[in-house]
Gaussian input, Z-matrix of N, CA and C with variables (Angstrom, degrees):
# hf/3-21g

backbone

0 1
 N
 C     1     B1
 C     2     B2     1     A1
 N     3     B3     2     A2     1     D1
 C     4     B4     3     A3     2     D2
 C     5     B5     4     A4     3     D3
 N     6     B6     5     A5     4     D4
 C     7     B7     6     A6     5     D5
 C     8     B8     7     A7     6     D6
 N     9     B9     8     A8     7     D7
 C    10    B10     9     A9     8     D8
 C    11    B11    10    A10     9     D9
 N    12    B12    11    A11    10    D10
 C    13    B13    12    A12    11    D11
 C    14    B14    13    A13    12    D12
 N    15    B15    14    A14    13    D13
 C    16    B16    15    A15    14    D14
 C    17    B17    16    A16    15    D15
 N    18    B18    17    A17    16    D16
 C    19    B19    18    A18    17    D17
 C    20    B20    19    A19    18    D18
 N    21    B21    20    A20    19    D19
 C    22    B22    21    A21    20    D20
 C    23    B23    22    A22    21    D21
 N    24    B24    23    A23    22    D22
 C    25    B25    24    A24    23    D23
 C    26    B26    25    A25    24    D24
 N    27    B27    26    A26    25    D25
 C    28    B28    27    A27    26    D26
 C    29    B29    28    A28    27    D27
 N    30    B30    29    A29    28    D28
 C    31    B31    30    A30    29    D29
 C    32    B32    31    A31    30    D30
 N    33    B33    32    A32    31    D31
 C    34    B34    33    A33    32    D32
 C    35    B35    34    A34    33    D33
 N    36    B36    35    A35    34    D34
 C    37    B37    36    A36    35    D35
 C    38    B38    37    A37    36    D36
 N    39    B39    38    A38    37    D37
 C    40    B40    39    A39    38    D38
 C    41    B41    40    A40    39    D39
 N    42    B42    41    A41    40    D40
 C    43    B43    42    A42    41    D41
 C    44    B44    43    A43    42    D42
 N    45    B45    44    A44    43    D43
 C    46    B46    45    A45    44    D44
 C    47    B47    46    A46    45    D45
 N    48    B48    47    A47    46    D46
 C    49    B49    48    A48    47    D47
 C    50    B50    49    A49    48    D48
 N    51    B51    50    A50    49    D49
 C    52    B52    51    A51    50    D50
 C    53    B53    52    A52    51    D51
 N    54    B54    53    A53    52    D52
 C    55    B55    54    A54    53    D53
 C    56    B56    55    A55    54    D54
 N    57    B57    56    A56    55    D55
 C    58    B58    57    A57    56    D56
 C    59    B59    58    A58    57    D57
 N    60    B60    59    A59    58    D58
 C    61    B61    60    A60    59    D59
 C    62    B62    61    A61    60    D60
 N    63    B63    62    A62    61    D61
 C    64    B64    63    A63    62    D62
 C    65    B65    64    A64    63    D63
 N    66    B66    65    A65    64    D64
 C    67    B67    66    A66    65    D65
 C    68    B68    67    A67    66    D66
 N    69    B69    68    A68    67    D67
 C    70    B70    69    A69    68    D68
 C    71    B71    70    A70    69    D69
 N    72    B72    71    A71    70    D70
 C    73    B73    72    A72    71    D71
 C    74    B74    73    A73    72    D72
 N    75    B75    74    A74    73    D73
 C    76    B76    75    A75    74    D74
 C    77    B77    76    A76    75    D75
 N    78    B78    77    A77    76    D76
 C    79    B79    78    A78    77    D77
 C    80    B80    79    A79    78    D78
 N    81    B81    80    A80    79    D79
 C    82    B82    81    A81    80    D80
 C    83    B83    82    A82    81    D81
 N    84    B84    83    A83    82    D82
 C    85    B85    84    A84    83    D83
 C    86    B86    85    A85    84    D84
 N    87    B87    86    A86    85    D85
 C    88    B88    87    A87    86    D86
 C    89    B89    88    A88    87    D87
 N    90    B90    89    A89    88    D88
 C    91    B91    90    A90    89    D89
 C    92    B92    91    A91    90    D90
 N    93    B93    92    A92    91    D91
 C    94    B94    93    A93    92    D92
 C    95    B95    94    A94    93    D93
 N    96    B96    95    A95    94    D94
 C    97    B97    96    A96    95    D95
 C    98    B98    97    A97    96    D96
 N    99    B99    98    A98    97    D97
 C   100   B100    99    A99    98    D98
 C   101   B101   100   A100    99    D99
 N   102   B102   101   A101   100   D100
 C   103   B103   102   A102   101   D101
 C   104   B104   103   A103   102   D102
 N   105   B105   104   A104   103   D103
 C   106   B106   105   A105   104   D104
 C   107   B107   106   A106   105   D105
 N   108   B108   107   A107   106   D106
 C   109   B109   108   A108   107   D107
 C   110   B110   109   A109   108   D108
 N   111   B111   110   A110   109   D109
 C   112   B112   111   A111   110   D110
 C   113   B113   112   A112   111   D111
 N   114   B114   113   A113   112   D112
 C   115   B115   114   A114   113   D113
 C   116   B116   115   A115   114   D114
 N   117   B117   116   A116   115   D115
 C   118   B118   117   A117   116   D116
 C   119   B119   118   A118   117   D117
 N   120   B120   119   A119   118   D118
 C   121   B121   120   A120   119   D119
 C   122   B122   121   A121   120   D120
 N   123   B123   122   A122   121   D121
 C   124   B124   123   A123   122   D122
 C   125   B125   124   A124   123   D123
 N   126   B126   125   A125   124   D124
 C   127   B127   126   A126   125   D125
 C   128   B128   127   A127   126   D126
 N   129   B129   128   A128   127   D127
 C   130   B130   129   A129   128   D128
 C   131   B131   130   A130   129   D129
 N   132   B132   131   A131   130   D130
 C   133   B133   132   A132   131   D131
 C   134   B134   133   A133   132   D132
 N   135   B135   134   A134   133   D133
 C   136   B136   135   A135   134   D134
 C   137   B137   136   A136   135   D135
 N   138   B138   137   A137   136   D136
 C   139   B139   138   A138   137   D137
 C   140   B140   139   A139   138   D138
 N   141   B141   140   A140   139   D139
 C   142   B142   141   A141   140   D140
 C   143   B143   142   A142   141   D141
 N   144   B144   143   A143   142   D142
 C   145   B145   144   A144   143   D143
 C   146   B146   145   A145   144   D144
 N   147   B147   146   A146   145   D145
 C   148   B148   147   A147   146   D146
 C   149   B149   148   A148   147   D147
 N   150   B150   149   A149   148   D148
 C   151   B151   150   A150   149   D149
 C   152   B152   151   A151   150   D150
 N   153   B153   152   A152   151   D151
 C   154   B154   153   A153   152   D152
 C   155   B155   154   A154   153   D153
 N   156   B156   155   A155   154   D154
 C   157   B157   156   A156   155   D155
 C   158   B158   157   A157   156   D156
 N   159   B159   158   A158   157   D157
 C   160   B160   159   A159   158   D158
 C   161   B161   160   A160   159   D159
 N   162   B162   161   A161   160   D160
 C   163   B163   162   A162   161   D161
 C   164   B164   163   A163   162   D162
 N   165   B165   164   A164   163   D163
 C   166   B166   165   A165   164   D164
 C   167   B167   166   A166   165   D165
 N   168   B168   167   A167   166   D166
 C   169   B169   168   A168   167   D167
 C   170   B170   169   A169   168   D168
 N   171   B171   170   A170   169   D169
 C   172   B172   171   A171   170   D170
 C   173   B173   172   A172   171   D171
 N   174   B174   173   A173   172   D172
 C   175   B175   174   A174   173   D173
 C   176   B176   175   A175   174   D174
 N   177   B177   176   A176   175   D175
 C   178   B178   177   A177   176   D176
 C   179   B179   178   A178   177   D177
 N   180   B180   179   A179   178   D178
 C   181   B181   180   A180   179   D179
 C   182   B182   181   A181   180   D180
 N   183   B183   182   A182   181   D181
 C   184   B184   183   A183   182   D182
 C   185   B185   184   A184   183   D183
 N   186   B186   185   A185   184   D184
 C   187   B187   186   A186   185   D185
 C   188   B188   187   A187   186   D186
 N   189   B189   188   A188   187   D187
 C   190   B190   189   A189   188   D188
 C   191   B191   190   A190   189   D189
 N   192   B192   191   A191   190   D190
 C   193   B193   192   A192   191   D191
 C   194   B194   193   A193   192   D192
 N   195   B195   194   A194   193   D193
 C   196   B196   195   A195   194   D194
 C   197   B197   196   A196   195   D195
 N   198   B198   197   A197   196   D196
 C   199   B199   198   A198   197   D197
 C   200   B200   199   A199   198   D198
 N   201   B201   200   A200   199   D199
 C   202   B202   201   A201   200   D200
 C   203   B203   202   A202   201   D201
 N   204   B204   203   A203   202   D202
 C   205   B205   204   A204   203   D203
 C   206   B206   205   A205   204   D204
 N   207   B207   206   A206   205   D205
 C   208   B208   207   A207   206   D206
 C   209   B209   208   A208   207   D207
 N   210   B210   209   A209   208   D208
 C   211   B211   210   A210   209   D209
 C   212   B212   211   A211   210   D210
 N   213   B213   212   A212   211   D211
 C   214   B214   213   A213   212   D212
 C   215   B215   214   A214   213   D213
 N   216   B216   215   A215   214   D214
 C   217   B217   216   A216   215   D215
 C   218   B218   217   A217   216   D216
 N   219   B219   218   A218   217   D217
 C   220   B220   219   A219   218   D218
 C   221   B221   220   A220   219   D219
 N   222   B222   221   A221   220   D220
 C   223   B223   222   A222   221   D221
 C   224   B224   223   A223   222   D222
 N   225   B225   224   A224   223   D223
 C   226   B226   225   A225   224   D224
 C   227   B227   226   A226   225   D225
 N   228   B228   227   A227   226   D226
 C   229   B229   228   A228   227   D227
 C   230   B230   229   A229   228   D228
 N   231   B231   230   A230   229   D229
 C   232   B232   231   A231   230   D230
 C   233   B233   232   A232   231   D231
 N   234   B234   233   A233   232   D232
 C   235   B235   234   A234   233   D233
 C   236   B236   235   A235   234   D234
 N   237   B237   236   A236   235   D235
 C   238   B238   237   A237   236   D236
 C   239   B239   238   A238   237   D237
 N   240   B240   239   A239   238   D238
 C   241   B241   240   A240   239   D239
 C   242   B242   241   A241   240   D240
 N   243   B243   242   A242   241   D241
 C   244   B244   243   A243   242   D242
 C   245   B245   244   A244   243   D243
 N   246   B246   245   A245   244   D244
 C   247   B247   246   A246   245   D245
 C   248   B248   247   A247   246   D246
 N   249   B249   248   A248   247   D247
 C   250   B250   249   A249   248   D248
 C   251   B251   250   A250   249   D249
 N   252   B252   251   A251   250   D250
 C   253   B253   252   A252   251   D251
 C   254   B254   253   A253   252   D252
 N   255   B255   254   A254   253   D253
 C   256   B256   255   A255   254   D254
 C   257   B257   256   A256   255   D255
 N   258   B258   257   A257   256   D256
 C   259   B259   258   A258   257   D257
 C   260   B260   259   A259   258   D258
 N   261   B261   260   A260   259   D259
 C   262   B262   261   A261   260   D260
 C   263   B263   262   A262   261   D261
 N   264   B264   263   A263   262   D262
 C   265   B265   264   A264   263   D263
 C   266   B266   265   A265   264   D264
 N   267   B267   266   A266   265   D265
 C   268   B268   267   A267   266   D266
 C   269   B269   268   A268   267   D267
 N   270   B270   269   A269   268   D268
 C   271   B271   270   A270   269   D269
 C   272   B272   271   A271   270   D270
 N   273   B273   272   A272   271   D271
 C   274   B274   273   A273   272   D272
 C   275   B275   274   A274   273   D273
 N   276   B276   275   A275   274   D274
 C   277   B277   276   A276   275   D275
 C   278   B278   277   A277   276   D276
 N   279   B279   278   A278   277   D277
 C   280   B280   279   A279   278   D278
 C   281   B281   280   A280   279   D279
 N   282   B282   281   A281   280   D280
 C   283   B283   282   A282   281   D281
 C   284   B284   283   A283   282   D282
 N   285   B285   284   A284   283   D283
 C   286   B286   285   A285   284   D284
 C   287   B287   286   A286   285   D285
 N   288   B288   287   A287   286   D286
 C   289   B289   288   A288   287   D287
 C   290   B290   289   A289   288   D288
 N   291   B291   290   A290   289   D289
 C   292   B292   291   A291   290   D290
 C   293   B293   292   A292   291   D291
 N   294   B294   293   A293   292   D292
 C   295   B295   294   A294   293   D293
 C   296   B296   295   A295   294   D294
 N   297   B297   296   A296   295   D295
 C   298   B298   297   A297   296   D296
 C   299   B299   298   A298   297   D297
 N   300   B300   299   A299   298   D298
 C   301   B301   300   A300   299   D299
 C   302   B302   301   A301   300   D300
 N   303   B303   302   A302   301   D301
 C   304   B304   303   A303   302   D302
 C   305   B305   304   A304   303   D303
 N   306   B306   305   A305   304   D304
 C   307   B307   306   A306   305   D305
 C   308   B308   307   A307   306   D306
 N   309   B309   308   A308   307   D307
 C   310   B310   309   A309   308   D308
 C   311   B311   310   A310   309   D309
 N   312   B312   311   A311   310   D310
 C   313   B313   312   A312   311   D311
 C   314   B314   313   A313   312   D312

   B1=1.4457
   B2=1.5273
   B3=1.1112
   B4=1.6653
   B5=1.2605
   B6=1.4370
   B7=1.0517
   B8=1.7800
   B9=1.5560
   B10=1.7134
   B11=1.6746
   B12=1.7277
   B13=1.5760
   B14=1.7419
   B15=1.4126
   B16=1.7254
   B17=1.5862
   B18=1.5773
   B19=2.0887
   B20=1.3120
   B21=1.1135
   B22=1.7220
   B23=1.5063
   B24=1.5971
   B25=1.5237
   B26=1.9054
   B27=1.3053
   B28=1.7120
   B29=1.1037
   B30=1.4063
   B31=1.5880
   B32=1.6549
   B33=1.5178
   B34=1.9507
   B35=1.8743
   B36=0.8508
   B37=1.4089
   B38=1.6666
   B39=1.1319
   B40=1.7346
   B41=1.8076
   B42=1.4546
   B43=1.5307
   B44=1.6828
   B45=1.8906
   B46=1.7858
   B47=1.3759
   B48=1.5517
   B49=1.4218
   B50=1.5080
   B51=1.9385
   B52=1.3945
   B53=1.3083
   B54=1.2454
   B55=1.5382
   B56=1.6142
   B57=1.6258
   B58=1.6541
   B59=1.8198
   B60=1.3679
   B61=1.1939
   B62=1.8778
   B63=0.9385
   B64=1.2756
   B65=1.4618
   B66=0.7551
   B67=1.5094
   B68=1.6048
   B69=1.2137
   B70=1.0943
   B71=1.6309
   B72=1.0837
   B73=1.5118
   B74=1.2781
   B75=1.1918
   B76=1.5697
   B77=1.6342
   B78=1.0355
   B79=1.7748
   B80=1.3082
   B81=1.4084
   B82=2.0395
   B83=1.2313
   B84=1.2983
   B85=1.6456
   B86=1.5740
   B87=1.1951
   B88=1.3960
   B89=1.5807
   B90=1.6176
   B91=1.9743
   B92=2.0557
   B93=1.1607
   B94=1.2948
   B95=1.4532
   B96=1.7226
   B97=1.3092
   B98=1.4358
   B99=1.2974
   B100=1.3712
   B101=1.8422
   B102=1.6104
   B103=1.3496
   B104=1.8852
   B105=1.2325
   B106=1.4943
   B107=1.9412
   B108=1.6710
   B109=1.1026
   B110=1.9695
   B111=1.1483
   B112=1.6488
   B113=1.2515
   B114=1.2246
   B115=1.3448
   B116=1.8898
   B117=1.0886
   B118=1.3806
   B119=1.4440
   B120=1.0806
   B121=1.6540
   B122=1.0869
   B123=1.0517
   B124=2.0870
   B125=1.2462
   B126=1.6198
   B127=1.6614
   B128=1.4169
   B129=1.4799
   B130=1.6636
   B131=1.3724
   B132=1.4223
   B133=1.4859
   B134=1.3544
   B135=1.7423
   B136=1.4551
   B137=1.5772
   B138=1.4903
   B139=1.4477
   B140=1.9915
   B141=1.4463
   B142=1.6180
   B143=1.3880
   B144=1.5655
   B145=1.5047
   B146=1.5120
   B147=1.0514
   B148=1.4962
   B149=1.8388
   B150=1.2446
   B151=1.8371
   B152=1.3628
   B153=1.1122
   B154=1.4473
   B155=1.4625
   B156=1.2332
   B157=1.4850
   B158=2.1090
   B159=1.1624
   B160=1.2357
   B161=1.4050
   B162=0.9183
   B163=1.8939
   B164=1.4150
   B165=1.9465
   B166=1.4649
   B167=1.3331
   B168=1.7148
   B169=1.6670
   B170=1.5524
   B171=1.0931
   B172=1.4150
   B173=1.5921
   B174=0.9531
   B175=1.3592
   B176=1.6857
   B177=2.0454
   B178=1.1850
   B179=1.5823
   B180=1.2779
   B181=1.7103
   B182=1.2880
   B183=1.4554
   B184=1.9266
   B185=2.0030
   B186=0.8990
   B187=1.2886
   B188=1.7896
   B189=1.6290
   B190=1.1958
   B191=1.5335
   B192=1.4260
   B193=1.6870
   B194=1.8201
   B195=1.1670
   B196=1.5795
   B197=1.4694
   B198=1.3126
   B199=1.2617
   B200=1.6700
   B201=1.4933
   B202=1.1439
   B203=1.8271
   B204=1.2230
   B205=1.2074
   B206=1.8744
   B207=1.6291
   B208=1.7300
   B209=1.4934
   B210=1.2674
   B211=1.4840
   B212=1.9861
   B213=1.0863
   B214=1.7894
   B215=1.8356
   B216=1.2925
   B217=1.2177
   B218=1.9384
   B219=1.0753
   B220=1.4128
   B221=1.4471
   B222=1.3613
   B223=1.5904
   B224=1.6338
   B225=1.3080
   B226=2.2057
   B227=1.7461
   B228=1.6448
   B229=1.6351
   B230=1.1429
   B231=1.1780
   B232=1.4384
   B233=1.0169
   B234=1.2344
   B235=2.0035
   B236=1.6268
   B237=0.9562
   B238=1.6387
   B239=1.5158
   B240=1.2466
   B241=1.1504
   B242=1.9141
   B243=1.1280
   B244=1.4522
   B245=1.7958
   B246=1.1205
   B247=2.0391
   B248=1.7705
   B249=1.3953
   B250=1.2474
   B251=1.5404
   B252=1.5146
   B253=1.2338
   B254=1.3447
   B255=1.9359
   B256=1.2930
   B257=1.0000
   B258=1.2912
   B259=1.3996
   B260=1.9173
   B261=1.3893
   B262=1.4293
   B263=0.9817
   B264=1.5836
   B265=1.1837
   B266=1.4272
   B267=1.3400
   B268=1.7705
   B269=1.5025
   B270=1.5427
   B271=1.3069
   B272=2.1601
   B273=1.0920
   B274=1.6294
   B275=1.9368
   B276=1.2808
   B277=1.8322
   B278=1.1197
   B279=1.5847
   B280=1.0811
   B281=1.5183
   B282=1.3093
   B283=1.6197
   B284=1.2590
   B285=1.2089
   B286=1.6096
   B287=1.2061
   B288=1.2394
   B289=1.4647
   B290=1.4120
   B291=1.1625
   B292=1.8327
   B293=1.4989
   B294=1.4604
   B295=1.9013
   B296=1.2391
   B297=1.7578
   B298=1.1736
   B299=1.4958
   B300=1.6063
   B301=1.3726
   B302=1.2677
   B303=1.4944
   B304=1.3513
   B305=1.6458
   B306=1.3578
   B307=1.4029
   B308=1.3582
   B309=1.5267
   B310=1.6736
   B311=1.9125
   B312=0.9862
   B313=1.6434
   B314=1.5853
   A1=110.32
   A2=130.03
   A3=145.05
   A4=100.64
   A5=129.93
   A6=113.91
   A7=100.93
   A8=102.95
   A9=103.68
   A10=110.76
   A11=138.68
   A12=146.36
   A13=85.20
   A14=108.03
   A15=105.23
   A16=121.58
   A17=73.24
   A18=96.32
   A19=84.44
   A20=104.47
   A21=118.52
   A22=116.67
   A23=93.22
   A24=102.23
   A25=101.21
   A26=112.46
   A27=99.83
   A28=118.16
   A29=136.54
   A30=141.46
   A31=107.37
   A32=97.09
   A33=103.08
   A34=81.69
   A35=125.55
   A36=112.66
   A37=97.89
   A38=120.05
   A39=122.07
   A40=96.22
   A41=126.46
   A42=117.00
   A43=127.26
   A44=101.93
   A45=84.55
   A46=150.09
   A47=107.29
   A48=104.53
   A49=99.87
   A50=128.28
   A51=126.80
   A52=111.15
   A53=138.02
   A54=113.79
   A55=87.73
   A56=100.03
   A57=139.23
   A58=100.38
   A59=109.47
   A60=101.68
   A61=119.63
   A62=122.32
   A63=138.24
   A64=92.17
   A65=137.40
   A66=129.62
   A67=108.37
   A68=123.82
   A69=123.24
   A70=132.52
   A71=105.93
   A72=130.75
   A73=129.32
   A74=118.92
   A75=129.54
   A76=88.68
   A77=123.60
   A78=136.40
   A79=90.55
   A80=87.68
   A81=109.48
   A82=107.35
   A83=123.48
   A84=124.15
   A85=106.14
   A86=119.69
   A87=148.43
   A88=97.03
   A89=97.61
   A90=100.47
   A91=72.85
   A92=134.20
   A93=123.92
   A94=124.46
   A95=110.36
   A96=121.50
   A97=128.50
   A98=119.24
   A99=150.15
   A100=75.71
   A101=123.28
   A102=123.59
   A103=100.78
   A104=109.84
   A105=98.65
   A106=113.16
   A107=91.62
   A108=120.22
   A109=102.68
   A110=105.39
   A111=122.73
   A112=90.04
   A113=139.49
   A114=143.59
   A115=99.86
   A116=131.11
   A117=118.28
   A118=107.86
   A119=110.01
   A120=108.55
   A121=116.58
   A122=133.00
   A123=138.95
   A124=109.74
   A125=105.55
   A126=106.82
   A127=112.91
   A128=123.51
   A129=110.09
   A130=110.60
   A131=121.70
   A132=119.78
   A133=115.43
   A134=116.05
   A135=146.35
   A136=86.96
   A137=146.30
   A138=129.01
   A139=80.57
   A140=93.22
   A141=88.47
   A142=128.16
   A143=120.00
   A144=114.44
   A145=101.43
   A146=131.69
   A147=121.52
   A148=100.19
   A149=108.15
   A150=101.45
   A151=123.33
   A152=141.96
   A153=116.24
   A154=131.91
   A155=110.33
   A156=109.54
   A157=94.84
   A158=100.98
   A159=102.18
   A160=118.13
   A161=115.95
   A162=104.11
   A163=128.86
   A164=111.34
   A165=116.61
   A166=117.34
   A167=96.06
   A168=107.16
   A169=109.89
   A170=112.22
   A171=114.61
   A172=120.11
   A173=106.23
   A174=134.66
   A175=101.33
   A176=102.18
   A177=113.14
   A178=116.97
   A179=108.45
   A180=112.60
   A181=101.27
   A182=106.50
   A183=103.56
   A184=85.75
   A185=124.30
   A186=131.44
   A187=118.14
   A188=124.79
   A189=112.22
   A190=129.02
   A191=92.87
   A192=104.26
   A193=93.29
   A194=131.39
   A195=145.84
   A196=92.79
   A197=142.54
   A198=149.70
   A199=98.05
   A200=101.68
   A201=127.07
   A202=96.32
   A203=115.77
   A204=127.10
   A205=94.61
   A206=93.91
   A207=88.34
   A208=108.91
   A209=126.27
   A210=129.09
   A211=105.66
   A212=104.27
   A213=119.19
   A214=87.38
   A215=141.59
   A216=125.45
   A217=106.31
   A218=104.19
   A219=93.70
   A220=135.90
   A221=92.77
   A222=120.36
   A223=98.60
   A224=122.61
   A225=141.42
   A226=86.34
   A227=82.09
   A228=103.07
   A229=104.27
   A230=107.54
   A231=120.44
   A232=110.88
   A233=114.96
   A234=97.41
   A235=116.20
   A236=141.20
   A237=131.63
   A238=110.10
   A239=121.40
   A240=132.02
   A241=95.92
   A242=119.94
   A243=123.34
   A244=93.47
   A245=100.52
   A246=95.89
   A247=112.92
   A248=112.17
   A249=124.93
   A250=97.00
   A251=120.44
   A252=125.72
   A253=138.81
   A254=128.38
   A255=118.59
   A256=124.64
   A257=105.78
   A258=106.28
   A259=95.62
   A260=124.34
   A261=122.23
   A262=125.01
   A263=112.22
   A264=131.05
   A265=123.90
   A266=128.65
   A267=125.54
   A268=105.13
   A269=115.91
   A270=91.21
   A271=108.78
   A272=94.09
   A273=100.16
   A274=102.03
   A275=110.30
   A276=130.52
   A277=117.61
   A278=109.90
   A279=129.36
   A280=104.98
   A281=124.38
   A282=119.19
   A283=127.50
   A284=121.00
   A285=125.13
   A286=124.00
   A287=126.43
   A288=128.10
   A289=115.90
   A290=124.53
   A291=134.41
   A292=88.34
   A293=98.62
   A294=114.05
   A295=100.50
   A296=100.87
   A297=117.10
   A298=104.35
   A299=108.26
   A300=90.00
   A301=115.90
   A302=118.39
   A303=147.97
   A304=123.11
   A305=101.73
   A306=88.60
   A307=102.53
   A308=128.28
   A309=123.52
   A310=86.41
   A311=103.94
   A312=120.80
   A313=112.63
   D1=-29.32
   D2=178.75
   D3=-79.49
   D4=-24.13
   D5=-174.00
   D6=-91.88
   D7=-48.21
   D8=-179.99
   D9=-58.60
   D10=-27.95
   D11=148.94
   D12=-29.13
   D13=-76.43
   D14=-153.81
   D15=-29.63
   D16=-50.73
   D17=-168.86
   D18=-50.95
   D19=-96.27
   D20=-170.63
   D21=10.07
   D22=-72.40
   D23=-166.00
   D24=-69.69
   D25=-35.79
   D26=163.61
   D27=-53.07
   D28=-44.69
   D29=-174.24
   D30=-51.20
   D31=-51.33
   D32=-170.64
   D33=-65.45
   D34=-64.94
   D35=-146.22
   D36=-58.01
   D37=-56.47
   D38=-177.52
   D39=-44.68
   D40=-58.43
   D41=-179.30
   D42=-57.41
   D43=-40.70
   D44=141.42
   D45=-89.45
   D46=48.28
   D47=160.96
   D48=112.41
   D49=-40.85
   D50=-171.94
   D51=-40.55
   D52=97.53
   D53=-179.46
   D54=-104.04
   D55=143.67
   D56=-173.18
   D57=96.77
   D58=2.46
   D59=170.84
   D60=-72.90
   D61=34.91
   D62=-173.65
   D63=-134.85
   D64=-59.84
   D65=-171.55
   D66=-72.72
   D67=-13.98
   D68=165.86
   D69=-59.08
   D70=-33.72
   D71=159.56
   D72=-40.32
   D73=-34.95
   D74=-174.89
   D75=-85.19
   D76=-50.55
   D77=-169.17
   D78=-30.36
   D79=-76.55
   D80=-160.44
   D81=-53.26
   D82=-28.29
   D83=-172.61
   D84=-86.03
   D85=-19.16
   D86=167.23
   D87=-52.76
   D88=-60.36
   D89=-141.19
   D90=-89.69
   D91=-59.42
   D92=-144.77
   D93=-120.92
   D94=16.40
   D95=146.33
   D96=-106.86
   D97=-43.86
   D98=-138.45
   D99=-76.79
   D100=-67.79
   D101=-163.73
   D102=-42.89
   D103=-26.06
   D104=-146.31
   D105=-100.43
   D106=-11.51
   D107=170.11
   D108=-72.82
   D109=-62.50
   D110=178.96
   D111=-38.23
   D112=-80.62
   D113=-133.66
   D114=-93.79
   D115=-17.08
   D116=170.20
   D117=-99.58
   D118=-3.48
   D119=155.67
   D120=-83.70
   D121=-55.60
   D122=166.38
   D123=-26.25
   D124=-69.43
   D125=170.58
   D126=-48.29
   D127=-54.10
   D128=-175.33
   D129=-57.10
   D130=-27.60
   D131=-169.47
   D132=-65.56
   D133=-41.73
   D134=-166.51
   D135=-86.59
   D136=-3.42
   D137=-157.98
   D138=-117.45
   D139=-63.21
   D140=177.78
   D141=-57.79
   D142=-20.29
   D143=174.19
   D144=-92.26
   D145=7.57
   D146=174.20
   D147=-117.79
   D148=-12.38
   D149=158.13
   D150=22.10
   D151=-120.52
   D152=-171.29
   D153=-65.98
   D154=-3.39
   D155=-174.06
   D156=-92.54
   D157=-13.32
   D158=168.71
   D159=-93.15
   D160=-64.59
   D161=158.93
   D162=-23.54
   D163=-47.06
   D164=153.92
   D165=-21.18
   D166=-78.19
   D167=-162.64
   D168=-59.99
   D169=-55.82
   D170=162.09
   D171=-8.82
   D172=-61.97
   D173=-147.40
   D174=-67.59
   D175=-53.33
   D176=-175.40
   D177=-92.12
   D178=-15.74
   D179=-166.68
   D180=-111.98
   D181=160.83
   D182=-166.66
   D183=-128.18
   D184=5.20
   D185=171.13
   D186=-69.70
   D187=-47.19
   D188=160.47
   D189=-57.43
   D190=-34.07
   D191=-168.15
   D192=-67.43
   D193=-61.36
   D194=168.88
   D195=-25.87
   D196=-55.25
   D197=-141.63
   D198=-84.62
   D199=-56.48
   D200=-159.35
   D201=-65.60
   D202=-41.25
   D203=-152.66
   D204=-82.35
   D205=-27.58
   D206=-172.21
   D207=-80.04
   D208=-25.01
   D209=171.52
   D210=-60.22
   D211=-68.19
   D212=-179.44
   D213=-41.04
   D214=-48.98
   D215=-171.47
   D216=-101.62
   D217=15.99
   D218=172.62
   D219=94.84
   D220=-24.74
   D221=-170.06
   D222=-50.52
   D223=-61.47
   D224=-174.81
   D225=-101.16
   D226=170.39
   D227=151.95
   D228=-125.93
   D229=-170.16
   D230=170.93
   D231=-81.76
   D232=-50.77
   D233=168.81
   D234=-52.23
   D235=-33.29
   D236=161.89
   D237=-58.59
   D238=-55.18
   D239=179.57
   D240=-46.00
   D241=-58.82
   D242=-159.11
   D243=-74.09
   D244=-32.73
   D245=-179.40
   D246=-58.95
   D247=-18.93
   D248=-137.62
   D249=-125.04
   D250=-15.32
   D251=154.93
   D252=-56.21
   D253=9.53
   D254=140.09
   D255=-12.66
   D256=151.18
   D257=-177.14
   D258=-93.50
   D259=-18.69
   D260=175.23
   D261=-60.17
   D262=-51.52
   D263=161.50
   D264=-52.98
   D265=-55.95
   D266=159.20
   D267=-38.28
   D268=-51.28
   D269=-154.94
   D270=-97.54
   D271=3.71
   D272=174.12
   D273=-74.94
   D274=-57.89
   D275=154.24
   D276=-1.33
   D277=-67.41
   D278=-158.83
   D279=-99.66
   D280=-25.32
   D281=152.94
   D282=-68.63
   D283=-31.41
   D284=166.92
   D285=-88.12
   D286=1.36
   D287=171.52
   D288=-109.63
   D289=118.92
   D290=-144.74
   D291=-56.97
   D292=145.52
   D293=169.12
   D294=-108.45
   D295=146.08
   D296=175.48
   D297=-66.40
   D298=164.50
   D299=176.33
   D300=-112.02
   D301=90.00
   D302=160.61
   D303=-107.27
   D304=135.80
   D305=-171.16
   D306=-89.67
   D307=-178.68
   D308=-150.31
   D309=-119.50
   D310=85.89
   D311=-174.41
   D312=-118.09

């Protein structure tokens, strides 16, 4: 949808008169998609090569799902999300945010 907003607003500008305002488009999708694509792929890459030990945590902590849930509504991106991927920070997160009580089996 950010990407079909982009077009859009290039189209009005190319119909009043901007000419290279069409080429402008690739830029912006450059500067303010392209990062966000990169970085929710990294995480999926780092989620699938860590596979069950991620399903574990999953399983017991309500903190990824919270995380996860704030990107799907907009709240982070994935580039914050990906800044914020220490490993200190995950694992300080995930100690202070109440565990279900499941054991990590």
């Amino acid at each position: 949808m950010h990407s079909a907003r982009l077009a859009a607003q290039q189209i009005l500008r190319f119909f009043r008169g901007e000419t290279g305002a069409l080429t402008g488009y690739q830029a912006r999708v450059d500067r303010e998609i392209t990062p966000e694509l990169t970085a929710s792929y990294q995480i999926s890459h780092l989620f699938n090569y860590l596979g069950p030990l991620a399903f574990r945590v999953l399983a017991r902590y309500d903190y990824p799902w919270e995380v996860f849930c704030r990107v799907m509504r907009g709240d982070r991106s994935f580039g914050e999300i990906k800044k914020r991927c220490r490993p200190d920070i995950l694992f300080r997160k995930l100690l202070v945010k109440s565990a279900r009580n499941r054991p990590l089996t």
